[in-house]
Structure formats: structure tokens, C-alpha cells
N, C-alpha and C positions, 0 to 999 in steps of 0.2 A: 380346699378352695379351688374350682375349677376357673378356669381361662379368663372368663367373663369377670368372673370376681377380682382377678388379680387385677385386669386392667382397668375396672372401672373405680378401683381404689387406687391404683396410680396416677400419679400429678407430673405434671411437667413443668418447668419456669423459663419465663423466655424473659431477658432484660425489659425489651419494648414491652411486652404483653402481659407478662406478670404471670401469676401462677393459675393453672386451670387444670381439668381431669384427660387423663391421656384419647376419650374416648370422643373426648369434643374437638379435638385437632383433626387439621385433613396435612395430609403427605404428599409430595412429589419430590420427586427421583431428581438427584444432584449432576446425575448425565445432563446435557442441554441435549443432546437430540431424542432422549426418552420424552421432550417433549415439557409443557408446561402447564398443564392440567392436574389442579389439584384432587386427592381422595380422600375421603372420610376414612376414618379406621371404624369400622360399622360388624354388628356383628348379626346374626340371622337367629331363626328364632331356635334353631336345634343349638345354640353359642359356639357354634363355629365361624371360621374364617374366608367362608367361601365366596362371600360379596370383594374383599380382597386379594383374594385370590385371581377371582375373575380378573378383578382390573389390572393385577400385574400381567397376565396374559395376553390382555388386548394392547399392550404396549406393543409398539413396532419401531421400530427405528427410523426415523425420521427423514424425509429429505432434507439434504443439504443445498441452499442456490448460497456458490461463492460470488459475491461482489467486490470488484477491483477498485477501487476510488484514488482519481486521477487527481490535481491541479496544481495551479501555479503554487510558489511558495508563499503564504501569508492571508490566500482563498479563505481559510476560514476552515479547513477538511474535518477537524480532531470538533470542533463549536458546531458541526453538522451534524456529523455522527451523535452527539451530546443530544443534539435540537431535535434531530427525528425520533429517538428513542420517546421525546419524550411529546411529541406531536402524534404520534401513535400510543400512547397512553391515556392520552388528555386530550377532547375535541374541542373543549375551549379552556380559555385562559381563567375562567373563573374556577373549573375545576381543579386545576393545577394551585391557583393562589388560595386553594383552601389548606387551611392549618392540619385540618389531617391527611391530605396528600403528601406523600415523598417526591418529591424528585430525582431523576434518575441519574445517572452519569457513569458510562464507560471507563471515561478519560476524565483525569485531574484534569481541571482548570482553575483559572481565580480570574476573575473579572471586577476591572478597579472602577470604582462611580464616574458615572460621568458627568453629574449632578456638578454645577461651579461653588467651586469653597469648600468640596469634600471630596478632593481629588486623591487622599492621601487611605478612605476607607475602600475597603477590595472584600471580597468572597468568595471562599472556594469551595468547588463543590467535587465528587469525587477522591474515590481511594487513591493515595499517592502511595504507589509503591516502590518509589525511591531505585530504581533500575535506572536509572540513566536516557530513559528511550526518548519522555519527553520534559524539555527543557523548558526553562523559562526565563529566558536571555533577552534583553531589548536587542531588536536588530537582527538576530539568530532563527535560524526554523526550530519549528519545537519539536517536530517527528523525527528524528533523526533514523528510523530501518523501521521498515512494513512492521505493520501487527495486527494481527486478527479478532476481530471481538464478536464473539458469537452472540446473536441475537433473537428473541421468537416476536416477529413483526408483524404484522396483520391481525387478520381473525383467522387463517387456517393455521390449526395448531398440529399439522402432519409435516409441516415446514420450516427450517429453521433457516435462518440466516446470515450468514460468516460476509462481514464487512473487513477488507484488508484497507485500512488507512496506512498512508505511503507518507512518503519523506517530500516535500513538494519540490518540482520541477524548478528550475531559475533561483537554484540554493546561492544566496549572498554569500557564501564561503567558493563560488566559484566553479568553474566548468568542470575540475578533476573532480568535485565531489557530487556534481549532477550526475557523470559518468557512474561511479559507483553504488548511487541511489539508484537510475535504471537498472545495477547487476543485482544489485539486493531486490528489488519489483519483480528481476524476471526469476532469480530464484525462490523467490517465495513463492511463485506459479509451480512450479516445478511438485510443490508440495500438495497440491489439489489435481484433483479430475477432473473437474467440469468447473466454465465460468459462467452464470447467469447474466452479469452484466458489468459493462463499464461503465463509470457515473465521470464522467470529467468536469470537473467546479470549475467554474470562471464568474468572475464579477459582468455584470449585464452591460456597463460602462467603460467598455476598454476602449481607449483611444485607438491602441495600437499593440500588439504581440511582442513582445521581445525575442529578439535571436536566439537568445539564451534560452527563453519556455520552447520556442516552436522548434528549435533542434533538439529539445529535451522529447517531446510528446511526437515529431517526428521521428526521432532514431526506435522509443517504445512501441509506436505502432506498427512499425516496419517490421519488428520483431513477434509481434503478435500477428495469427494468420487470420489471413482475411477473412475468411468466413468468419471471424467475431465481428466484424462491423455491423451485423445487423444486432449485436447486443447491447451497441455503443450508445452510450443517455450524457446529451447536456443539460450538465444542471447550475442554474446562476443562483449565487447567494448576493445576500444585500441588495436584494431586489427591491423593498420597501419603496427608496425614496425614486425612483424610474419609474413608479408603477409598475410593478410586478408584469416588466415589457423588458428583452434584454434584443431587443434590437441594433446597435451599434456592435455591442459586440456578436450578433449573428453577420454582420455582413462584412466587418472586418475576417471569420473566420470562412464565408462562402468565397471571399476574394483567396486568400491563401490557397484554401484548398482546393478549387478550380485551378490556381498557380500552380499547385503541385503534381495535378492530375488524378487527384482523388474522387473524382466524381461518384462512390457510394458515398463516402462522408457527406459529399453537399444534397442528396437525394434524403438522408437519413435527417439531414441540423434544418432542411423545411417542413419535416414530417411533425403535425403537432405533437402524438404522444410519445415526441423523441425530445422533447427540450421543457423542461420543469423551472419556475422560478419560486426560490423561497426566502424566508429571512431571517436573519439568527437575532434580531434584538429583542423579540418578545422573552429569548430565552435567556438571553442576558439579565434582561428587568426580573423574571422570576428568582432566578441565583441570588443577585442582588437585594431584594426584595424580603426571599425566605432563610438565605442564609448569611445576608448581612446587615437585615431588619432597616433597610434603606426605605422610606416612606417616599413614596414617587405622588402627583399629580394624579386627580382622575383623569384627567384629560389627556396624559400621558399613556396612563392605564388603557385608557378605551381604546387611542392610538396601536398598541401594542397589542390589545386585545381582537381586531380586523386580522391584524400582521398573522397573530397566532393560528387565529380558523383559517386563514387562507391555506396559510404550512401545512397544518394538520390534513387537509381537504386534499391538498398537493402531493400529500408527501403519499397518503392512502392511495391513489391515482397510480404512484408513481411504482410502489409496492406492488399494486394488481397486474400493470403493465408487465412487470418481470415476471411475476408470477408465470404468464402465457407464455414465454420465450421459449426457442429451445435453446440449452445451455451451449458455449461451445465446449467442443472436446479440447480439451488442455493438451492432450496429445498430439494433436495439428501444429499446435505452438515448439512446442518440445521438439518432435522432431524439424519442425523451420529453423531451431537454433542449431540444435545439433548439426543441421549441413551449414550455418553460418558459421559454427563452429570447427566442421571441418575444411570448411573453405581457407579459414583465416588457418589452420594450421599448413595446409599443403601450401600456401602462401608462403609460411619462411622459410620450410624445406625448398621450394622454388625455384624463391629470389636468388639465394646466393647461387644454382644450377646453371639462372641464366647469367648472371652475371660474368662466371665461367665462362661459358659460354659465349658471351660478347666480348671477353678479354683475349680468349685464345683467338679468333674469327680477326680481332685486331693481328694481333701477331705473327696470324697467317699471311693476311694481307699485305703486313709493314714486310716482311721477308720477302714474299713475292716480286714487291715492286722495288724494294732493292735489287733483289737478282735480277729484275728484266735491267736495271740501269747499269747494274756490271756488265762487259764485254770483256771476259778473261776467259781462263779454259777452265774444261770442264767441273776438275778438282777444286779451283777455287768460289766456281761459281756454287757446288754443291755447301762448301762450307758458308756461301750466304744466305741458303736456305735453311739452316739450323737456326733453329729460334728457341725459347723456352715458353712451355705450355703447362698450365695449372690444374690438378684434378681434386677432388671434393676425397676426401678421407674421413671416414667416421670412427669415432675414437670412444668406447667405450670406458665412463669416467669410472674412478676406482669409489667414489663417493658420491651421490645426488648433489647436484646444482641448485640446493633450494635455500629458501629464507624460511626461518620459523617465525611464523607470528606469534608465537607464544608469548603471553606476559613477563613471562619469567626467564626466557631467553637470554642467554648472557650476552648476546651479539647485540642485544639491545639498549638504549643510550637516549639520555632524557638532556632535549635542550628548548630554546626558547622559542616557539613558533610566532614573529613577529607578526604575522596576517592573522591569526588565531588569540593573538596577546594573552597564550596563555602556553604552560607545557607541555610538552608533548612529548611522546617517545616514535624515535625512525629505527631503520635498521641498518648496521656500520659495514656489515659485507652478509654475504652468503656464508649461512654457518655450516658450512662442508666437514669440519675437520669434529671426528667424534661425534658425528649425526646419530643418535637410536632412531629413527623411525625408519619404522616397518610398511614395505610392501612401497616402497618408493622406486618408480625404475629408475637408471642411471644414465639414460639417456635423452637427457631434460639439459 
């Protein structure tokens, strides 16, 4: 039995699709930057393999545009990501509500009816993989650390798309854990070479900025080099009921940032193909709808159905714009930290240098003007000039100065975190004593 024989008597079974001959299936490659163009497994007329052949060869490796996704916390970021994916699938809402359409989803959600008298039915859509990343706490942010979702968005299929969705800015747990979401943001940069673009989500109707988001998104941007501003995109969600117009909040953010003296930002938030409005309930109502069999209004339907084409129209726009960019060099960034970095270190070596320094300058002084106010001889007046003066010694520790984060840490100790109303584990000291880790210096 030669080649041809073998395959075209082999069957395949797929759950969905049921069983069929291996020769009428098409392939594509489980890499995402190998791209997402299916192939026939096809044979020629000598029953060789050289039709796929070919097509593994013309494989290339794809560009990557990494995109950074900014905003407040409760924007909506993880329900965008969901909505685009599926706004660039679907150009309108009818093809999405068809029974043999899938829907797509990055990110677990459940979205609960808003329908009155069935507030109690919900649906969820998306793989839950049960990691911890996102939550589903009333009150709580649900992203808790960056994550990457790769995506192939448009019609050019030589490019793929890596969206990092972030932990949102003005975390209701608090200013210490904003801080630490910005170091997780900037280290997850650390892990790419180029950024294509910022997308920062804001609601179109903000009254006002809180202290809390604008020193969140100001400390971030400070940290990222300027030459990325011209990659920076606002984008408003819940635009629906404003009219898909985010005016108030454009001029609460041109007021701030003229305040700041940002003037690229306020050049960039008048540019029209810098600020996108979109909506996330069309996407809600389909979840709802396909996967928790909710019968909504047509009138409702058709409302949701405008919402959808607009998205979809917006969202393609918004894709092609990036497309043209040039990315930034992540490298720009990197090293701006790295000298923020060395700055704030020669900072505590310093401080305590001059602090010395200003104690002894005291000490000299306080002796001085005592001896001018004695009138004794010589011998006694020398002994008013003896003072004592302080000098910096560095002390090579016989063990590293560190705390182990480890789970399993024995320095470690579980008590009640009252702001958190739940447990938590801190750490009791610095585990110095009977340290194994390797390649620690001792001068920390």
C-alpha cells in the first residue's frame, strides 16, 4: 500500500466534528507566530507530498506588535480584550448570534442578567484555568499581575498580536498595592523588544481623575521613554449611552496634562486617529444570550446590534492605525530604569555620607565657638578643641541580609489581614541564619 493509500483510508474524530478521512482536513501549526492560515493535506499527482511540503517552507515567522493596556481599575480591560477578539471575528451582531458561530474568549468571565426578576441567572464564557490571576470578588480588581494573550487580529496574517492586560491603576486594596502593580507592568516590559502601542481605557464620562489613578499612570509613564508617546491610544469604553463622544473626559485629561506639562500627551488625546470609542454591552448580550440561553427584546437586540457594527468598524480602525506605527524600542525604556535605578541606589549609599557629614561640620563648629569663648592658655584651650567625629565603616556580613519569599519558608507566618478580611501570610524577620541560596552578595 503506498502513501496515498494509507492516508486516504485513515479517519480522524474530532468531538465537535465527528469522524471524517484524514485527507479532507486542513492543518495549521500550534506555534501562534507560525501564523493562522489553514492547509489542506493534498497530494500531487506523482502521490507525493510536495504541495505540503511547499507550504511548510513558505512559513516565516511572524511579526510580533506587543501592546500594553493601561486603565483605571473596574474600566472594563479583561470585557475589551474579550469584545475585540470578537469584534474582529464578527462584523455584525447577526453573524455572532448565529447558532453555528462560537464565541470567542481569552479571559474567563460570567456576566449576570441584567434583565429585572432574573438577576440571580449569569454566564460564563471562557477557559477558567483556575491560577489565581483573575478573581471574581465583589469590590476586588479581578487582574491581579500582567498577562499576555496572544492574538492574530486583522486580515494581515504575517502579524500577530500580544496584548498585555495589567492589574488596573486605583487598586481598592490601596496605594502599596498600586505601587507594586506598576513594578509587575514594568517588569513584564523587561520581557519584550518592542512596544507597538499603549491603549489606555478610560470611561468617556469622568467627572474628575482620582489622585490615586493620575499618580498611578503618572509615576508609569515617567518610567516609560518618551519616545513612546507617539504610540500612546485613548480608548473609552461604555461609550454607548454619550454617544460614542468621550468629551468630558478629553478635557478633564487636556486640563491635567497641560498641568503637568505634558504637552505631546495633549498634542496626541486632539489627534483624531489617537482616541477610539467603544462598547462592551453588545458583548455582554451575546454571552448572555448563547451561553445562558437569556431571550432579550428585539428592540433591545437591534439596540446592541448599531453598538456592535460600530465596535467592530472601530476596533478594525484602530488595529490598522497600529499596524503603521513604529514600535518603541523597549530598550529606551529599560535603560531609563536602569539609571532610575541607579539613582535611587547611590541615594542610600549617600544619604547616610552626608548625614556624616553634616554631623561632623556640626561638631566642628560647636568646638570652635566654644574655644573662641574660653580665655585660658594654650593647653586648656586645645583641649576644647577636641570633639568626637563619626566615620562610615562597611562591614562585610557573614550571611546575606535577605528575606525569602518562598511559600515554604520557615520565617514565614500566617495571620489575619483585617483590610483584606482574609489570611494572609508576612514575613517574621530576615532569614540570615542557615540561608542555601546561591550567588547572593553579602553586602545588601
Amino acid at each position: 500500500m503506498d502513501t496515498r493509500d494509507q492516508v486516504e483510508t485513515a479517519t480522524v474524530f474530532c468531538p465537535e466534528c465527528g469522524e471524517f478521512q484524514l485527507w479532507e482536513a486542513s492543518f495549521r501549526c500550534k506555534e501562534p507566530t507560525h501564523g493562522s492560515k489553514f492547509d489542506q493535506f493534498r497530494f500531487d499527482k506523482a502521490g507525493e507530498l510536495n504541495a505540503l511540503r511547499s507550504s511548510f517552507k513558505q512559513i516565516q515567522k511572524m511579526k510580533v506588535k506587543t501592546i500594553l493596556i493601561l486603565g483605571q481599575s473596574g474600566v472594563g480591560k479583561s470585557t475589551w480584550i474579550n469584545s475585540l477578539v470578537n469584534y474582529i471575528s464578527f462584523n455584525t451582531i447577526e453573524e455572532a448570534m448565529d447558532p453555528r458561530a462560537r464565541l470567542q474568549a481569552v479571559i474567563c468571565q460570567t456576566f449576570y442578567n441584567p434583565l429585572p426578576g432574573k438577576e440571580d441567572v449569569s454566564a460564563t464564557i471562557g477557559q477558567d484555568v483556575n491560577d489565581g490571576n483573575e478573581r471574581r470578588v465583589p469590590g476586588m480588581a479581578c487582574t491581579r499581575a500582567p498577562r499576555v494573550y496572544p492574538l492574530n487580529l486583522g486580515q494581515d496574517e504575517t502579524s500577530m498580536y500580544q496584548l498585555i492586560d495589567t492589574p488596573g491603576l486605583g487598586d481598592p486594596e490601596g496605594v502599596a498595592k498600586d505601587e507594586e502593580n506598576v513594578r509587575m507592568i514594568l517588569q513584564e516590559l523587561h520581557c519584550h523588544n518592542y512596544l507597538s502601542a499603549i491603549w489606555i481605557l478610560l470611561r468617556p464620562d469622568e467627572e474628575r481623575l482620582t489622585s490615586q489613578f493620575r499618580y498611578c499612570l503618572s509615576e508609569l509613564l515617567s518610567r516609560i521613554h518618551r519616545s513612546a508617546n507617539k504610540n500612546i491610544f485613548f480608548c473609552f469604553t461604555r461609550s454607548r449611552p454619550t454617544f460614542y463622544n468621550a468629551v468630558p473626559t478629553k478635557r478633564i485629561l487636556e486640563s491635567w496634562f497641560k498641568e503637568a506639562g505634558e504637552n505631546d500627551l495633549v498634542e496626541i488625546l486632539a489627534q483624531k486617529n489617537k482616541s477610539y470609542c467603544f462598547d462592551n454591552e453588545s458583548f455582554m448580550m451575546l454571552v448572555l444570550a448563547k451561553q445562558g440561553g437569556i431571550q432579550f427584546r428585539k428592540s433591545d437586540i437591534n439596540e446592541r446590534a448599531e453598538s456592535f457594527a460600530h465596535s467592530a468598524k472601530t476596533s478594525a480602525n484602530l488595529i490598522r492605525v497600529v499596524g503603521t506605527l513604529k514600535p518603541h524600542d523597549i530598550k529606551d525604556t529599560i535603560s531609563l530604569n536602569d539609571a532610575l535605578l541607579m539613582i535611587a541606589h547611590l541615594c542610600k549609599a549617600i544619604v547616610p555620607i552626608v548625614q556624616l557629614i553634616e554631623f561632623n561640620e556640626t561638631q566642628i563648629a560647636r568646638a570652635v565657638e566654644e574655644a573662641a569663648k574660653t580665655k585660658t592658655d594654650a593647653e586648656d584651650w586645645g583641649k576644647k578643641l577636641t570633639t568626637t567625629l563619626k566615620t562610615r565603616v562597611d562591614t562585610i556580613l557573614d550571611l546575606p541580609s535577605v528575606t525569602c519569599g518562598h511559600k515554604d519558608c520557615r520565617w514565614r507566618e500566617t495571620y489575619y489581614d483585617d483590610k483584606r478580611k482574609e489570611k494572609t501570610q508576612g514575613m517574621v524577620e530576615t532569614c540570615q541564619y542557615g540561608c542555601t541560596l546561591k550567588n547572593v552578595s553579602t553586602k545588601v
